[in-house]
Structures are given as C-alpha cells and as structure tokens.
KELOFI-143705 format. One record per atom (N, C-alpha, C): x, z, y. Coordinates in steps of 0.05 Angstrom, whole numbers, plus 5000, padded with zeros to 4 digits. Each point is the difference from the previous one (the first is absolute). Layout:
N
(pt (X Z Y))
...
END
This chain:
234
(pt (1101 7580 5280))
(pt (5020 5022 5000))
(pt (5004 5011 4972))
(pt (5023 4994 4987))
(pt (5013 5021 4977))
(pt (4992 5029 5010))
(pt (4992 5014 4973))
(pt (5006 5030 5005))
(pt (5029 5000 4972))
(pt (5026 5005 5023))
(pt (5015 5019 4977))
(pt (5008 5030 4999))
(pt (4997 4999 4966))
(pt (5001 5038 4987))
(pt (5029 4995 4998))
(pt (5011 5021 5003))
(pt (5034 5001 4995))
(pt (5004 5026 4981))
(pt (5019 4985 4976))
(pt (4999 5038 4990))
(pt (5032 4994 4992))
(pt (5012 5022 5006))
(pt (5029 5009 5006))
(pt (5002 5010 4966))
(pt (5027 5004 4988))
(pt (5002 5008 4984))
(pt (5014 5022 4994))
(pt (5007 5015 4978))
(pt (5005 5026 4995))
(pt (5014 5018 5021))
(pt (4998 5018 5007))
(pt (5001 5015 5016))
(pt (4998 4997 5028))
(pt (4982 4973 5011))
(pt (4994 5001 5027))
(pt (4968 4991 4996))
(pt (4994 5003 5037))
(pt (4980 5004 5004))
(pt (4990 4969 5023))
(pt (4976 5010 5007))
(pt (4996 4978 5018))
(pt (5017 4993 5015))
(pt (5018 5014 5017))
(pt (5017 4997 5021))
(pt (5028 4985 4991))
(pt (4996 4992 4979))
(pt (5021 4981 5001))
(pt (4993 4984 4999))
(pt (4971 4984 5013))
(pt (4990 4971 5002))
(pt (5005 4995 5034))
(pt (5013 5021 5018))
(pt (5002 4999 5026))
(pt (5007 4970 5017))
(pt (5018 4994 4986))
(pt (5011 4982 5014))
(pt (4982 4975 4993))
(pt (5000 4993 4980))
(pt (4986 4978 4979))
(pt (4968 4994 5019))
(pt (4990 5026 4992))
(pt (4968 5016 5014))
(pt (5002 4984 5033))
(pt (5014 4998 5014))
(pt (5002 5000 5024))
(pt (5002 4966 5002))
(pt (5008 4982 4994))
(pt (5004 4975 4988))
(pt (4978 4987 4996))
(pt (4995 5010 4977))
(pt (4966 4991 4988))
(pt (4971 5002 5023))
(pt (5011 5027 5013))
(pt (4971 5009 5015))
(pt (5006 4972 5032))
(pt (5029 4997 5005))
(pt (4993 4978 5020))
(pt (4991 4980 5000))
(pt (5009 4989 4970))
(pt (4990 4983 4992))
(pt (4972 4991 5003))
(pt (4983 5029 4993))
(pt (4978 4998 5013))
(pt (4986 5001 4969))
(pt (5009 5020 4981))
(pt (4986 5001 4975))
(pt (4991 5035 4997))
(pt (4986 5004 4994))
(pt (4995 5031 4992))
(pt (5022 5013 4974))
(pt (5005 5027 5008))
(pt (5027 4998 4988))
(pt (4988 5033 4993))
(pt (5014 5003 4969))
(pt (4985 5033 4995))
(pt (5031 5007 4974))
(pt (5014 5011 5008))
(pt (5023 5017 4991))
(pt (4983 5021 4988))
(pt (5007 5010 4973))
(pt (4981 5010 4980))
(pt (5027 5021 4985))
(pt (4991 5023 5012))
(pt (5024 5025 4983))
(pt (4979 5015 4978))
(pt (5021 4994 4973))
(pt (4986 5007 4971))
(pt (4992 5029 4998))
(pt (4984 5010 4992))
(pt (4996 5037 4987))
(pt (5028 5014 4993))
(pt (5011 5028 5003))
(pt (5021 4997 4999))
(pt (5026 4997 5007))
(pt (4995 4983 5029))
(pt (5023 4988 5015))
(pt (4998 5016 5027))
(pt (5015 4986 5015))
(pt (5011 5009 5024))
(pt (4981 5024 5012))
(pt (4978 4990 5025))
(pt (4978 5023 5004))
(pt (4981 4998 4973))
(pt (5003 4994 4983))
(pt (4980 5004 4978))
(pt (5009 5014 4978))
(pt (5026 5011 5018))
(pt (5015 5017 4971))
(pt (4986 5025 4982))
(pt (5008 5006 4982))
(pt (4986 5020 4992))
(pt (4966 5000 4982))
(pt (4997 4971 5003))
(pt (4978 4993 4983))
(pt (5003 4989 4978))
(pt (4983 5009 4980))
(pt (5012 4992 4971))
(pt (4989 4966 5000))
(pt (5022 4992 4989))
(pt (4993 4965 4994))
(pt (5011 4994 4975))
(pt (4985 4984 4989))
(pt (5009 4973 4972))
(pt (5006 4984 5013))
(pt (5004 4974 4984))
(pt (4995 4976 5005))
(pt (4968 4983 4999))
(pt (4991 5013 4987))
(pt (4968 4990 5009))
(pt (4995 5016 5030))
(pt (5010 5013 5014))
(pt (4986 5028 5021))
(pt (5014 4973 5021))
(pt (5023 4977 4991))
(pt (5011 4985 5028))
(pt (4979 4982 4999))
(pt (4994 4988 4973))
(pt (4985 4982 4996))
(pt (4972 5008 5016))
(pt (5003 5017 5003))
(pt (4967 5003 5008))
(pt (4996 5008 5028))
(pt (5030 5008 5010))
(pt (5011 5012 5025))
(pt (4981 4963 5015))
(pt (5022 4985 4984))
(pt (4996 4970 5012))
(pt (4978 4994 5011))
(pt (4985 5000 4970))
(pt (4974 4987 4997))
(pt (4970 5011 5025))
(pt (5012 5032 4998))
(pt (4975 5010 5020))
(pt (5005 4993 5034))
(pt (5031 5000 5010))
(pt (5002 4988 5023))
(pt (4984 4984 5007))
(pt (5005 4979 4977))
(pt (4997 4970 5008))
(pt (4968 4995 5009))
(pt (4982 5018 4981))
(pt (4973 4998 4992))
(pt (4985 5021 5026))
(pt (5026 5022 5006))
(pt (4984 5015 5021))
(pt (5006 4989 5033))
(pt (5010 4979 4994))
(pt (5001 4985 5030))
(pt (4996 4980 5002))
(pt (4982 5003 4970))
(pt (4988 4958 4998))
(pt (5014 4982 5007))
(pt (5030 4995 4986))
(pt (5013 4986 5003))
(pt (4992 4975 4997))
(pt (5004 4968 5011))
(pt (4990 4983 4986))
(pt (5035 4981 5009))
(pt (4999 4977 4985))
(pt (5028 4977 5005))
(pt (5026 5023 5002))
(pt (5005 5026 4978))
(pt (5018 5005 4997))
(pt (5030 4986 4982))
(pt (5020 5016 5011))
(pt (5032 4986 4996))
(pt (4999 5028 4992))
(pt (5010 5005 4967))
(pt (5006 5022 4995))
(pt (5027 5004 4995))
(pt (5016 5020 5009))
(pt (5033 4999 5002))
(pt (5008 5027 4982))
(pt (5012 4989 4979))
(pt (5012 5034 4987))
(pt (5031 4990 4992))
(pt (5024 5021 5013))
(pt (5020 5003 5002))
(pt (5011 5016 4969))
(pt (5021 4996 4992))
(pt (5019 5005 4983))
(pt (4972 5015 4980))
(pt (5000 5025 4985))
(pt (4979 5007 4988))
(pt (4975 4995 5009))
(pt (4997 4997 5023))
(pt (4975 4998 5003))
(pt (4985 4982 4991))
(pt (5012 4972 4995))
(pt (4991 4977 4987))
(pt (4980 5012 4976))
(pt (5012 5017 4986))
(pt (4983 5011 4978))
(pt (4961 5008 5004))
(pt (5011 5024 5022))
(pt (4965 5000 5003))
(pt (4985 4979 5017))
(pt (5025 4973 5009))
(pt (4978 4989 5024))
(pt (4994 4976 4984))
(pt (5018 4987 4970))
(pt (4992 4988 4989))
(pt (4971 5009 4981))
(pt (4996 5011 4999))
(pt (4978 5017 4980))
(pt (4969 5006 5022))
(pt (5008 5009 5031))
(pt (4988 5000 5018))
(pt (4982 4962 5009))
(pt (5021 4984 5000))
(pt (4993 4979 5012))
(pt (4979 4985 4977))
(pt (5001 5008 4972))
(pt (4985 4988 4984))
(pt (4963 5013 4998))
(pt (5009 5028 5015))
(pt (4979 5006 5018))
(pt (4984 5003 5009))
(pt (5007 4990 5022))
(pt (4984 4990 5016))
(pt (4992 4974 5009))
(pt (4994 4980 4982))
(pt (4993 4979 4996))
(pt (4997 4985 5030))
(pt (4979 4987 4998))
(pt (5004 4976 5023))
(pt (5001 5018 5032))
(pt (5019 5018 5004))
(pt (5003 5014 5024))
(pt (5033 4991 5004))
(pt (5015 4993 4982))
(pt (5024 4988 4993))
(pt (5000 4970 5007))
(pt (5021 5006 5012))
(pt (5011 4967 5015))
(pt (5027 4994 4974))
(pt (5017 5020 5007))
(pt (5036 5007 4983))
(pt (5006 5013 5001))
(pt (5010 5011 4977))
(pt (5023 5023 4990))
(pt (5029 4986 5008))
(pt (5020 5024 5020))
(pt (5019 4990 5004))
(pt (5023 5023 4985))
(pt (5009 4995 4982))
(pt (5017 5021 4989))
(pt (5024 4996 5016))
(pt (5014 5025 5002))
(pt (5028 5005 5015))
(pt (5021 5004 4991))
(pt (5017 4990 4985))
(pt (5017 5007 4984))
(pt (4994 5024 4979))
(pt (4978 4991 4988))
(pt (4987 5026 4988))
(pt (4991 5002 4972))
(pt (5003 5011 4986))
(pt (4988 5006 4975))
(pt (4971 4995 5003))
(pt (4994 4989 4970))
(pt (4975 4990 5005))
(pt (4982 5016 4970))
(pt (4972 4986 5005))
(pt (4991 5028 4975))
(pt (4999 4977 4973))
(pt (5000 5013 4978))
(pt (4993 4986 4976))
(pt (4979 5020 4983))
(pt (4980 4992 4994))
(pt (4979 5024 4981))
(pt (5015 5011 4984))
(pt (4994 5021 4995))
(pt (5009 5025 4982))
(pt (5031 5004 5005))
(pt (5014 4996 5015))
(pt (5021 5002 5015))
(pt (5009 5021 5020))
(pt (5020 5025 5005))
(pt (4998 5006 5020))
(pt (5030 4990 5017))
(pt (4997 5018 5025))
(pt (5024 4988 5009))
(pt (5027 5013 4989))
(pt (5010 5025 4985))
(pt (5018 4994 4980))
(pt (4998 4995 4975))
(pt (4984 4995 4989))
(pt (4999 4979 4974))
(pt (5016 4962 5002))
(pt (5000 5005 5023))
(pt (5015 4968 5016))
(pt (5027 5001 4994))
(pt (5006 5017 5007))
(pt (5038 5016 4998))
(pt (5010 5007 4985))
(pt (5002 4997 4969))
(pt (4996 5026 4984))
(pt (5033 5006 4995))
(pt (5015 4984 5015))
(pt (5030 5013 5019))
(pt (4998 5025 5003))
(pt (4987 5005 5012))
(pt (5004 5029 5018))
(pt (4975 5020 5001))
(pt (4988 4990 4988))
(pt (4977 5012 4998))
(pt (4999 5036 4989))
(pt (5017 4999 4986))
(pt (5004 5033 4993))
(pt (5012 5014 5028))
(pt (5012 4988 5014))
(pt (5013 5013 5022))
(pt (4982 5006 5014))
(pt (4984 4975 5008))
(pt (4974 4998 5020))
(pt (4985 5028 4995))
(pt (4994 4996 4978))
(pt (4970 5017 4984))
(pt (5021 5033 5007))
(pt (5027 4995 4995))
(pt (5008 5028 4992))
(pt (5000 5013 5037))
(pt (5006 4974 5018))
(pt (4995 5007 5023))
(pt (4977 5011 5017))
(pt (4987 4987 4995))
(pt (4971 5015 5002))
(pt (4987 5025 4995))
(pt (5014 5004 4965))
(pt (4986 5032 4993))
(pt (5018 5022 5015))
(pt (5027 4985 5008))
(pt (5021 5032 5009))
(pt (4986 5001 5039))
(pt (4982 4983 5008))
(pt (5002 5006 5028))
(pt (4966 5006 5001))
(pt (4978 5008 4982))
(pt (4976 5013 5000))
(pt (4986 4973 5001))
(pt (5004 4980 4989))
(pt (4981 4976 4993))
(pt (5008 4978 5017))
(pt (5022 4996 5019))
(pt (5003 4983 5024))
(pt (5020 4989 4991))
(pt (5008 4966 5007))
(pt (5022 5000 5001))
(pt (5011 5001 5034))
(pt (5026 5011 4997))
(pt (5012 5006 5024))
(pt (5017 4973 5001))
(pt (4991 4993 5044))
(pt (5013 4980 5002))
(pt (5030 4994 4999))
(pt (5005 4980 5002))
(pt (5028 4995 5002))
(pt (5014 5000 5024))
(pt (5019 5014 4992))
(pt (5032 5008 5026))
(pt (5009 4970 5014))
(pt (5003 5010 5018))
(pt (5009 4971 5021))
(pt (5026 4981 4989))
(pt (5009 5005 4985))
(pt (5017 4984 4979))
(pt (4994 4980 4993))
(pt (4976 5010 4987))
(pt (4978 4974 4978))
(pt (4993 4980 5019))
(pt (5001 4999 5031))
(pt (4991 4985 5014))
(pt (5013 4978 5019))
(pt (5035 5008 4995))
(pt (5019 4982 5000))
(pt (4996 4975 4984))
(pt (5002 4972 5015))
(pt (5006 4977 4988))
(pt (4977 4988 4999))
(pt (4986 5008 5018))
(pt (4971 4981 5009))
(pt (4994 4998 5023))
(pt (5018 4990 5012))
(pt (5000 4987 5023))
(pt (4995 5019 5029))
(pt (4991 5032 4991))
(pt (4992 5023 5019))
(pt (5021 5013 5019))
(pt (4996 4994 5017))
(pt (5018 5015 5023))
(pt (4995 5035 4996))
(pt (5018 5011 5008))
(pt (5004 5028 5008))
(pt (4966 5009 4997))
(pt (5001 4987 5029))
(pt (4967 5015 5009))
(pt (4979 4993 4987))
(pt (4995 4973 4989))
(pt (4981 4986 4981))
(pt (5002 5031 4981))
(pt (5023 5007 4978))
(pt (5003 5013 4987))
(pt (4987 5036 5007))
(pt (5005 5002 5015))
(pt (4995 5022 5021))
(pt (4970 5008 4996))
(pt (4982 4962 5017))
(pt (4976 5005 4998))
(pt (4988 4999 4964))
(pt (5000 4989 4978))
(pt (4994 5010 4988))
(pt (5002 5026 4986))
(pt (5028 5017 5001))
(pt (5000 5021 4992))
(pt (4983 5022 5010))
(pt (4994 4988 5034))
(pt (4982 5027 5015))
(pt (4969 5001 4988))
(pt (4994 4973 4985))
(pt (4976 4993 4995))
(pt (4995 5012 4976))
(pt (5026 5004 4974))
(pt (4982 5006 4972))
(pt (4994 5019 4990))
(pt (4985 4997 4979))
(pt (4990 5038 4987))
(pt (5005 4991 4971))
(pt (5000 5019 4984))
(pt (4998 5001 4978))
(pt (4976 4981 4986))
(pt (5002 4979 4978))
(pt (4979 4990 4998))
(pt (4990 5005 4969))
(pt (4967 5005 4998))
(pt (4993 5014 4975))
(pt (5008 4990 4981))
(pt (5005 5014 4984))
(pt (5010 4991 4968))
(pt (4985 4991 4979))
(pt (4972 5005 5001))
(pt (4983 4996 4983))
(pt (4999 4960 5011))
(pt (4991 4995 5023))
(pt (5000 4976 5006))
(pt (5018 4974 4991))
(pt (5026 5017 4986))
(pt (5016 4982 4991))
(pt (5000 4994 4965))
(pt (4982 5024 4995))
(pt (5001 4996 4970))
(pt (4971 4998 4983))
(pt (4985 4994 5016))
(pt (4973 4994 5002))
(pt (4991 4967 4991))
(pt (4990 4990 4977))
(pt (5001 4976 5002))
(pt (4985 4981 5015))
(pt (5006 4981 5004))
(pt (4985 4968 5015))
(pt (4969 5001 4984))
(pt (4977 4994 5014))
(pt (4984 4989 4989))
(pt (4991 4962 5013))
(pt (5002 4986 4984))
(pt (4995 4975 5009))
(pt (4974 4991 4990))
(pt (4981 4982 5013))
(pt (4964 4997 4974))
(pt (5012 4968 5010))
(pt (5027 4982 5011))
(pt (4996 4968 4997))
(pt (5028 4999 5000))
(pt (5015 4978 5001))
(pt (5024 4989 5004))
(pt (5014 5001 5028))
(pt (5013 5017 5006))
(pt (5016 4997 5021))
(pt (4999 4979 5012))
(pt (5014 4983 4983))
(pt (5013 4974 5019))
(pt (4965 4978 5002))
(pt (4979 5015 4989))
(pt (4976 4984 5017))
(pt (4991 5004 5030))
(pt (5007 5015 5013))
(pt (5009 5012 5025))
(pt (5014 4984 5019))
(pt (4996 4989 5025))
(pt (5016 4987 5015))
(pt (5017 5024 5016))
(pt (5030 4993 4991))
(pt (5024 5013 5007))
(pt (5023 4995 5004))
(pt (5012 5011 5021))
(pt (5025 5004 5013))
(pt (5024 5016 4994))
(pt (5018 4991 4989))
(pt (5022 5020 4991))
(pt (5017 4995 5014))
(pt (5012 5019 5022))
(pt (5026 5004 5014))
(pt (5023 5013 4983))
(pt (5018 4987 4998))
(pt (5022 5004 4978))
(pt (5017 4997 5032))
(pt (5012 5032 5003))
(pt (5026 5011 5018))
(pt (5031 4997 4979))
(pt (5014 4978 5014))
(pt (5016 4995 4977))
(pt (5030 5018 5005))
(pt (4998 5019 5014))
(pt (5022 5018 5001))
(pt (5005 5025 4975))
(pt (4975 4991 4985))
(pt (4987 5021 4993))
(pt (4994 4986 4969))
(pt (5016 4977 4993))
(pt (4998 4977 4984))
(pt (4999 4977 5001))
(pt (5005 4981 4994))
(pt (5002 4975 5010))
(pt (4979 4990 4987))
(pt (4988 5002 4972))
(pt (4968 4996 4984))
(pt (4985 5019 4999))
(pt (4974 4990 4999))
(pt (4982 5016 4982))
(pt (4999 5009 4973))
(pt (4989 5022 5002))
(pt (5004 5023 4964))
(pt (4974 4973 4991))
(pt (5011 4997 4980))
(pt (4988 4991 4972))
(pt (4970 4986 5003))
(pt (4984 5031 5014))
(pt (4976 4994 4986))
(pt (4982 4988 5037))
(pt (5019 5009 5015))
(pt (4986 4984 5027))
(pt (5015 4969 4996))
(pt (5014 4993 4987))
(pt (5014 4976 4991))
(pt (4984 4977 4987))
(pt (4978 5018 4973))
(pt (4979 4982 4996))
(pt (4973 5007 5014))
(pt (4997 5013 5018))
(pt (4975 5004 5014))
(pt (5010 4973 5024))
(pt (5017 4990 5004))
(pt (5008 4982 5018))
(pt (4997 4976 4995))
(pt (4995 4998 4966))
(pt (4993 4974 4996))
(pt (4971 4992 5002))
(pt (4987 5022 5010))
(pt (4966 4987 5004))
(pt (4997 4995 5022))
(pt (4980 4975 4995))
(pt (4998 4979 5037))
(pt (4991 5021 5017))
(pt (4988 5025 5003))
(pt (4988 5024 5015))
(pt (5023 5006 5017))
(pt (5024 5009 4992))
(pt (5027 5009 5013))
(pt (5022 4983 5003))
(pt (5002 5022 5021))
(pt (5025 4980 5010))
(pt (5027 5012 5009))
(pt (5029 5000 5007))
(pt (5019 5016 5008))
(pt (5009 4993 5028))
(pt (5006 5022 5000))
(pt (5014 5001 5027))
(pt (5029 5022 5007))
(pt (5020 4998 5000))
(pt (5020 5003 5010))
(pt (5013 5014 5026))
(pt (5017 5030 4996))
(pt (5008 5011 5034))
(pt (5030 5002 4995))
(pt (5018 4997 5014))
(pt (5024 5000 4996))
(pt (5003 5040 5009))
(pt (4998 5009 4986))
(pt (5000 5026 5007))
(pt (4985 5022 4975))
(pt (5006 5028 5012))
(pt (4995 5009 4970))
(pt (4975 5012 4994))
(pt (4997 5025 4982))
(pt (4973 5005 4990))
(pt (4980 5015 5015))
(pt (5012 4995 5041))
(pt (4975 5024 5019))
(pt (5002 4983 5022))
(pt (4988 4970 4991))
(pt (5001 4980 5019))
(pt (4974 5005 5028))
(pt (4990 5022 5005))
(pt (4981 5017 5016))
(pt (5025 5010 5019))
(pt (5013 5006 4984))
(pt (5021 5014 5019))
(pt (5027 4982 5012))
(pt (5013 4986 4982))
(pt (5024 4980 5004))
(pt (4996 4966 5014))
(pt (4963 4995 4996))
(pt (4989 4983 5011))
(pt (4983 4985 4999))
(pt (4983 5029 5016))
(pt (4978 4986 5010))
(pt (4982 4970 5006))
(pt (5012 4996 5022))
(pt (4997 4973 5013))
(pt (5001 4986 4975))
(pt (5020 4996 4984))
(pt (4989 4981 4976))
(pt (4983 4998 4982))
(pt (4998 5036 4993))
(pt (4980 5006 4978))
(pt (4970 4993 5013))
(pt (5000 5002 5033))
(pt (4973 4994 5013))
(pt (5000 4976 5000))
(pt (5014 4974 5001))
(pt (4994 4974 4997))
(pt (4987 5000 4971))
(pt (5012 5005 4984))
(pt (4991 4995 4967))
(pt (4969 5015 5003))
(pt (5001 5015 4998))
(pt (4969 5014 5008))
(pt (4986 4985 5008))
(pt (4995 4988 5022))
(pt (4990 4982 5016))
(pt (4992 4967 4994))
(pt (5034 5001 4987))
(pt (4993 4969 4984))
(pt (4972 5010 4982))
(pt (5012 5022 4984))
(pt (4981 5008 4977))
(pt (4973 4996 4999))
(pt (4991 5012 5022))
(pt (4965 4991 5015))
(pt (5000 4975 5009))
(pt (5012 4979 5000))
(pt (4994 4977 5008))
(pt (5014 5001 5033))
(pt (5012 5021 5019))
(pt (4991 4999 5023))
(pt (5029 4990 5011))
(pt (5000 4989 5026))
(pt (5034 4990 5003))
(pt (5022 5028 5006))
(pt (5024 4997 5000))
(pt (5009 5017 5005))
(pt (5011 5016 5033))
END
C-alpha cells in the first residue's frame, strides 16, 4: 500500500484533495491531505517556507510514513521538493502538480522577477498575506461555475513570508525520482528550469488537457497519474 501526502497550493487547504482523496483511498492506498501553517483551519499561524517544509516533514515522520507518493500542487512543489529530499528512504516519488519547484537560495518570487514588486507590494498592503484571487483569475481552466465556487469557499489568505523565504536544497533535485504534471491550459511547456530537471533519467512528464486546479477540473485523471505514479494500475 502507497501512503499519499497531498499538499494543495497557495491559499487552500487539505480539502481540496476531496475528490482526488476519495479515488486514491478506493484504490485501496492510504491517503493523508496535508493543510500548511497558516492556511485554511490553520489560519492565523505564523509560517515561512521552512515552517511548510517542516509542516511536511513532521507529518510524514509522526505517522511513520513508509512507500510514500509525495504530491505538492502549484507552490507547493516548493516546500515538498525540499521536504521529499528529507525524508530519505520513506520516499517512493515526488509528484509535482503543475507547480513551482524549489531551487537553493531561491525563493518563490525571486522566480518572477515580472511582478515581483507587485507581489511583495501585495503582501505588505494586506498585514503579510497575500490575498487570494477573485473568481476571474479562474476562468479558462477548464472550471465549471461550481468547480469555481468550490475553490473560492475553500481559500484564505496565504502567508507572505512563505513566499519570500528562500529554498534550501543539501543534493540535486533532479537526483530524486519524479513526476511532473504539466496542466496545459495553463501552458502548453514547462518553465525553463522543470525543462532541464526533465532531462534526468529520475523524471518523467506527464500531461492534463486542462488547467492549473486539476484537483478540481479533474480529478479522475489527476488520480490515474497518481496511481500510475506509485506503480499501481489505474
């Protein structure tokens, strides 16, 4: 039996692994949806990006995880790449989700440096958080009304320090056996640097015709890939 950790990205919480969560567990794998410091019921707790990193790491260790599939969505890739290096042979695969991934001494707007004054300037005007995004931003990925609906009921503000906090890495990413789901509504390639992490025999890609909250727009597929991920059929 896989044990998979699921970690949702900026401004949601466990409960957006619902559908996915429900999939996996018929399957007949242990399934642990993992909401960061900070977030949804964990709002209000101060977090970095080492506080997710470690959010990860103590789960995993306080429920003696063993043959884990570790899953981190859009940012979350950040602390679950840094997490999965880890926790050493308790790791089966890192399955990134259309997600930003970590690089040492890196944070997650140092990646962008587009918009990064906006980001940073967004953060200090709302008391350290960035505030999520209006149901607008969520047109053109494949989300129905209510898909849209359910994430908006789900998010909170997500800490600010966590975004500007750098990566710590002690090996090479791409020494890591990994899974990158590239949602191509949401781009048709991968950014740059998951582009050469793709060329090591460790990883591999995988593909959703849909956009960047494939938890929410689809499931059922994101749970096959998962599944392939652990070796297990779909």
């Amino acid at each position: 039996m896989t044990e998979f950790v699921l970690v949702a990205g900026a401004w949601l919480g466990s409960g957006a692994w619902e559908d996915v969560a429900a999939g996996l567990r018929s399957a007949g794998h242990g399934v642990h949806p993992l909401t960061l410091s900070g977030l949804a019921e964990k709002r209000g707790v101060p977090a970095g990006q080492q506080t997710h990193v470690q959010d990860i790491v103590d789960e995993i260790e306080r429920l003696d995880l063993r043959d884990v599939v570790l899953v981190g969505h859009s940012y979350s890739g950040i602390p679950v790449g840094q997490a999965a290096e880890r926790i050493g042979d308790r790791l089966t695969r890192v399955v990134f989700v259309d997600s930003n991934i970590p690089t040492d001494g890196e944070s997650f707007v140092s990646r962008w440096p587009e918009w990064r004054a906006a980001l940073e300037a967004s953060i200090a005007e709302n008391g350290g958080f960035w505030p999520p995004l209006p149901a607008s931003e969520f047109e053109g990925h494949g989300l129905d009304e209510k898909q849209i609906a359910r994430i908006l009921d789900g998010v909170t503000p997500h800490p600010g320090a966590s975004l500007t906090e750098p990566a710590v890495l002690t090996r090479p990413l791409g020494e890591l056996p990994a899974t990158y789901v590239k949602c191509l509504l949401d781009g048709a390639e991968p950014t740059g640097d998951v582009a050469e992490l793709l060329t090591s025999e460790h990883w591999r890609l995988d593909t959703l015709d849909t956009g960047h909250w494939p938890m929410f727009s689809q499931p059922r597929e994101l749970t096959a890939i998962l599944l392939e991920a652990a070796g297990s059929p779909a």
